[in-house]
N, C-alpha and C positions, 0 to 999 in steps of 0.2 A: 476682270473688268476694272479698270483704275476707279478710283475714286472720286465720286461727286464732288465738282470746285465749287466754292461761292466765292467771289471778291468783293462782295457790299459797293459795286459802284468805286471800288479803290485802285481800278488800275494804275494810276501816276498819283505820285504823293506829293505832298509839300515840297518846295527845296529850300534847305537851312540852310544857307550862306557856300561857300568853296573850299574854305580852309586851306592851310597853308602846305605847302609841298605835297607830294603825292602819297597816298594815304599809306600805312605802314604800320608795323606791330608795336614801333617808340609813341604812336600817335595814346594805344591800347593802355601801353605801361606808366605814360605822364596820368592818365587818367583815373588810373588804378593807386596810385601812389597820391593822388591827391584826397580821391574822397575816402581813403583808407588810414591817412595820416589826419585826417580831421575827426572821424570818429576815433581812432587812437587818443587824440587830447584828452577827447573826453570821458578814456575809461577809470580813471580815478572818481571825477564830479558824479562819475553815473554812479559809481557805488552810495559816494555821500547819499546823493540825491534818494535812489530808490529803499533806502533806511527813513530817510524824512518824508519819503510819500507815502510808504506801507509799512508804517512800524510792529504791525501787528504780524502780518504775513508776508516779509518782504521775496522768498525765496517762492512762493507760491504767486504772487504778482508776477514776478521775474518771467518765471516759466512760462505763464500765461502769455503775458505779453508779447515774448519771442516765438512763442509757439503759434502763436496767430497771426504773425508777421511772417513765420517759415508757413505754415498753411497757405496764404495767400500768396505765397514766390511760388510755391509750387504751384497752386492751379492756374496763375497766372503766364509762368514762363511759356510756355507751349505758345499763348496769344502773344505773346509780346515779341518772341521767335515769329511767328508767321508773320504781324507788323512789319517787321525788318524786311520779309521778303517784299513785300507791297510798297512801303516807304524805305525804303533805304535804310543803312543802318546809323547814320548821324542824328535823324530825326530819335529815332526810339534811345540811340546811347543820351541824347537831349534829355528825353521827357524820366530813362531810368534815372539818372544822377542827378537830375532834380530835385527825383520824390526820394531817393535814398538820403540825400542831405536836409531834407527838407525840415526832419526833427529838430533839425540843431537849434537853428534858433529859439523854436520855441525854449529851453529853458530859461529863455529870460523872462519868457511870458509867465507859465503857468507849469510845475511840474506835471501833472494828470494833464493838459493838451499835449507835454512831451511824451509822455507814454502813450496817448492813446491815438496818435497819430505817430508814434513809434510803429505801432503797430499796424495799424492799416496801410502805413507805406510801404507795407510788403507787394501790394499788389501791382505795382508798377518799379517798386527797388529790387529790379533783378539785375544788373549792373555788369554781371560777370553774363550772363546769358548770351547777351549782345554782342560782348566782349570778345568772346570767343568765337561768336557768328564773323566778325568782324577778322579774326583772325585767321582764320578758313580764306576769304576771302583775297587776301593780301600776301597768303604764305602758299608756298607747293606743299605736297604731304610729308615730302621729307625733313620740309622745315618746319611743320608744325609744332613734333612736337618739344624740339626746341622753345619753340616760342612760348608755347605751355608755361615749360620750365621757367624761362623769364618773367612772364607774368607772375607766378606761383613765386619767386624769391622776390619779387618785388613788394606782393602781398607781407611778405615775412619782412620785410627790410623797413615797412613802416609800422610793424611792431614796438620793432628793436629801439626806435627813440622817441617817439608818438608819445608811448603812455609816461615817460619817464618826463619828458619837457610838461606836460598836461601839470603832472605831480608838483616838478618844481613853479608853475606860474599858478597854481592855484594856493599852494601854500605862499607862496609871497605876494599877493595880488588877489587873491580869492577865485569863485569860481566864476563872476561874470568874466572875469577878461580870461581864463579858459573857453568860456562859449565865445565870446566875443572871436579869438583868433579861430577856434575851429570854424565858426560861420564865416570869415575872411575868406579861409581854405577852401569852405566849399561852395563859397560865389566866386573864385577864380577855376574851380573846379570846370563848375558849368559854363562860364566864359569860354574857359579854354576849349570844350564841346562845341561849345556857339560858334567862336570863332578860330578857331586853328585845327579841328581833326577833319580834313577832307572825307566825302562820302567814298565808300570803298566798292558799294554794290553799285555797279552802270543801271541803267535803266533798263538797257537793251536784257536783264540778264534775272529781272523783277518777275516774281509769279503772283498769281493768283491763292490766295488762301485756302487749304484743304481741309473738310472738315474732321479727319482724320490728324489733321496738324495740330489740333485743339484739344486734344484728349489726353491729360496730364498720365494717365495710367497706358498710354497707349505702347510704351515699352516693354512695362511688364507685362501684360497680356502676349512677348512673344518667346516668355521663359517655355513654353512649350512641353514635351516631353523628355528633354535634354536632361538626365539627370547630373552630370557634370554644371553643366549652365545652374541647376537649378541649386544646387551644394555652396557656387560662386556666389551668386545672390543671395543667399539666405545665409551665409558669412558674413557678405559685405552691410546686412540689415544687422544681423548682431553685432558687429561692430561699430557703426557709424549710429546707432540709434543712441548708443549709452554715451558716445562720444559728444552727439551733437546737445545731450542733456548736460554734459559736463561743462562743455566751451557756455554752457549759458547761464550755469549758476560759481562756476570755482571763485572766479575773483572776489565774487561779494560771499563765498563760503569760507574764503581766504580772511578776507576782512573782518563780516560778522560773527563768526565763528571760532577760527582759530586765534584770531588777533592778531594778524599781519595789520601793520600799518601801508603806510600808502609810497612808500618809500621803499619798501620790501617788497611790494609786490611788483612796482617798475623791474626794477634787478633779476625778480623772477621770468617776469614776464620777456623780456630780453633773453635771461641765461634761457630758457626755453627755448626760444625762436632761432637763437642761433644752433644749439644742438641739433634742433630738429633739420634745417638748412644742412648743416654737414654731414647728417643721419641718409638724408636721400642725395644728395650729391656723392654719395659712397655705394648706394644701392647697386649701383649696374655690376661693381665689382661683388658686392656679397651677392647676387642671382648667381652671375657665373663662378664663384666659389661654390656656393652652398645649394646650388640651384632655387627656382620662385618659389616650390613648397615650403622647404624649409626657412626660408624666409620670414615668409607668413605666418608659421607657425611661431616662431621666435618670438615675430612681432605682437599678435594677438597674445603671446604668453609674457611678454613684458607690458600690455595692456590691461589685463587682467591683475597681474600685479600692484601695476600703480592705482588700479582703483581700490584693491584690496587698503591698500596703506590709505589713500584717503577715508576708507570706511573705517578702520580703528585708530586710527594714530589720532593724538592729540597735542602732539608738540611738532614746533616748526621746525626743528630737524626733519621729521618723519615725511612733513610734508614737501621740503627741497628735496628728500632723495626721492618722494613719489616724483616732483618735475621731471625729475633725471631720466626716472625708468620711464615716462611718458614721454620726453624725448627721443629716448634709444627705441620706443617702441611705436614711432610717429612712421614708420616705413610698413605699416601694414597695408595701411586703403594703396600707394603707389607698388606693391608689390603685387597685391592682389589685380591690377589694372595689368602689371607686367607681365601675368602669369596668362591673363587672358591675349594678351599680345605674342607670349611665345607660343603657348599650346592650340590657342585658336586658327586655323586658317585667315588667309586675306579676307574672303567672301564674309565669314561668321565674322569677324570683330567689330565690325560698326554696329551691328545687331547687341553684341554684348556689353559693349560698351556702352551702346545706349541705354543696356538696361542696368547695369552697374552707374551710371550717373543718376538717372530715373531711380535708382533706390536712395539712391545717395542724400535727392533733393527730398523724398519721402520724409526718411530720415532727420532731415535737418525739420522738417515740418510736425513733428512725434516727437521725437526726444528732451526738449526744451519743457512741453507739455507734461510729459508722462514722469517727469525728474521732478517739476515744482509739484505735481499732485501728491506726489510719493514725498514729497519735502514733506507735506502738508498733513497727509494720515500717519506721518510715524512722530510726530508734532517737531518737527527737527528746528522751528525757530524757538524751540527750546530746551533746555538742555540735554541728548539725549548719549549713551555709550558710546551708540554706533550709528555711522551716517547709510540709511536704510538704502539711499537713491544710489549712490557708489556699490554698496553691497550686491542691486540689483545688476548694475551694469555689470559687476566682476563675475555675477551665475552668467547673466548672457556670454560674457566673453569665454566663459568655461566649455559653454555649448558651441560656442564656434571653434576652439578648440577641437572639438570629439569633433563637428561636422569636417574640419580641415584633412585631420588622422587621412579621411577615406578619400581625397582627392587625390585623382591619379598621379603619380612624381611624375611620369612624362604622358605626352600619348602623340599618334603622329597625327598632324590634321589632311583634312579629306586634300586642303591647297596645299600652297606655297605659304611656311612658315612666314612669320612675317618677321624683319631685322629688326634685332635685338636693339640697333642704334635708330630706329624710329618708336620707342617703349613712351606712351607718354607719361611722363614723370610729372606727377601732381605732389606737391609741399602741402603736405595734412598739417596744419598748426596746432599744437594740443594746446595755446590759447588764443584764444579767437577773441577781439574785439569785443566785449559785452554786448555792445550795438553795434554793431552790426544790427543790433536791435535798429 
């Protein structure tokens, strides 16, 4: 029996304006690069900033805050996705990049209203969610995931000079005219929404909202009896949970802690972004040299490593060769996605992949959280040998390890494999925007 619809009376939505030429995946990436290059400005000020706001617990704030901004994407998206189907997807990419940039200015206001509407702008800052609705939409499947890819270097490409410009206009101008350009950025952002990204979904092609469409857990509920599927997920949770707890405290771990200045950590930030870029634009060749297991394993074991080094190292050398190996080991989460695109059948992979995203967004919703609490019982905003949070994620990566060992090298699926050159290739960044908060 299909599922009970309800549409709330939403059959036909708003119409936001026509926008210009006909809709397309450049419309996806000017978007992406805009409100990604405005919070980049501001990864420098954010560090200032969240020292001057929680001098006492700043690494336990941190966590909090982003962890309940990841909480609220996740049980948000699911609604904001079905939204799209009922309004179109201009309307919702409107109201996400709104509430996504919508922090910024507050720093001029009030540091505590920027955090604390940092935070609750999760529930509608899901940006990429739509994003990719959107992309579906405008591409065949053989170009999707291409276009993936695009999106993903793009993401990386406003890394690379974002935080480094933020750096130098804050040191010679302070940090208002930092906010000051990044809020510029992201009121041309939402303009450019408003007026230039034509709607991609017809009317004719809108559904009805399912009450099944709303259930943030509704993926993983279909890891099933699969004990292969289930081995995949419970990889990709040991992996992305430690990851998503690190992309949310390094910078200011970098800073408060080791004593990088702010000048050091642009360069980092950069020399990162670019390795990791040439790390998975090399992927498809190391699968078919070394086949996806071995891949994975590689990956996860240069993963574990570099957290090893951030949990005892105390000099900045220790910490650039940790970037490095975090780098070279940025090809785990796109391998592990590959491996379920070779080994999987046609029929199974939208299923596993849903439920490898669905863990993914978990994850970023936990990790953030479970990194500043453990900041905070091992008393890490003061001085301690070992960083207790890093130590944790390097045991999980050891157990995904041991779980990887038993994964099949090959197996044949029930279909038709799926081509190797429709793999989609997702660009993991082992540093992530602070805020993204």
């Amino acid at each position: 029996m299909p599922p009970q619809r309800c549409h709330f009376g939403l059959k036909k939505g708003p119409t936001v304006g026509h926008g210009i030429g006909k809709a397309s995946v450049t419309h996806t990436l000017i978007v992406i690069l805009l409100e990604y290059s405005a919070w980049g400005l501001l990864t420098m000020p954010m560090i200032a900033t969240l020292k001057e706001t929680f001098p006492d617990e700043p690494f336990l704030m941190n966590g909090l805050v982003m962890g309940i901004k990841g909480t609220l994407s996740f049980l948000s998206a699911p609604l904001i996705g079905a939204l799209s189907e009922i309004w179109g997807r201009k309307l919702l990419l409107l109201v996400t990049v709104t509430f996504s940039c919508l922090p910024i200015p507050l720093m001029f206001v009030h540091n505590w209203w920027f955090f604390v509407i940092a935070s609750l702008s999760g529930v509608f800052g899901v940006t990429f969610s739509v994003v990719f609705a959107y992309i579906t939409d405008v591409t065949t499947p053989e170009e999707r995931s291409r276009s993936h890819g695009m999106l993903s270097a793009t993401f990386a490409a406003s890394l690379v000079v974002s935080p480094a410009l933020g750096n130098i206009l804050m040191s010679m101008y302070g940090i208002n005219t930092v906010v000051f350009f990044a809020t510029t950025i992201a009121v041309v952002d939402v303009l450019f929404v408003w007026l230039a990204v034509p709607e991609s979904l017809p009317r004719k092609l809108r559904t009805r909202i399912s009450w099944r469409q709303l259930d943030p857990f509704g993926s993983l509920r279909m890891m099933g009896s699969d004990k292969n599927i289930q081995m995949l997920c419970l990889i990709v949770f040991l992996l992305l949970l430690p990851a998503a707890g690190e992309y949310s405290c390094m910078l200011a771990y970098l800073k408060l802690r080791i004593g990088f200045d702010f000048e050091e950590l642009s360069v980092l930030i950069a020399f990162i972004a670019i390795l990791s870029i040439a790390m998975n634009l090399a992927l498809g060749s190391l699968i078919r040299a070394l086949g996806a297991k071995r891949v994975i394993l590689v990956g996860l074991g240069m993963n574990m490593l570099q957290l090893l080094l951030y949990s005892f190292g105390t000099e900045k050398w220790i910490m650039w060769t940790a970037g490095l190996v975090a780098a070279l080991g940025s090809m785990s989460f796109p391998a592990l996605s590959a491996y379920a695109c070779i080994y999987y059948d046609s029929q199974s992979q939208g299923v596993v992949q849903d439920m490898i995203n669905a863990m993914s967004s978990l994850c970023n919703s936990l990790g953030p959280g479970v990194f500043g609490i453990i900041f905070y019982l091992a008393d890490m905003d003061q001085d301690h040998p070992v960083a207790a949070p890093f130590l944790f994620g390097a045991i999980c990566l050891l157990i995904a390890i041991l779980v990887a060992i038993f994964m099949p090298l090959s197996q044949e699926p029930m279909g038709k494999k799926a081509d190797f050159s429709e793999m989609p290739y997702v660009i993991e960044m082992l540093i992530e925007v602070p805020t993204s908060v």
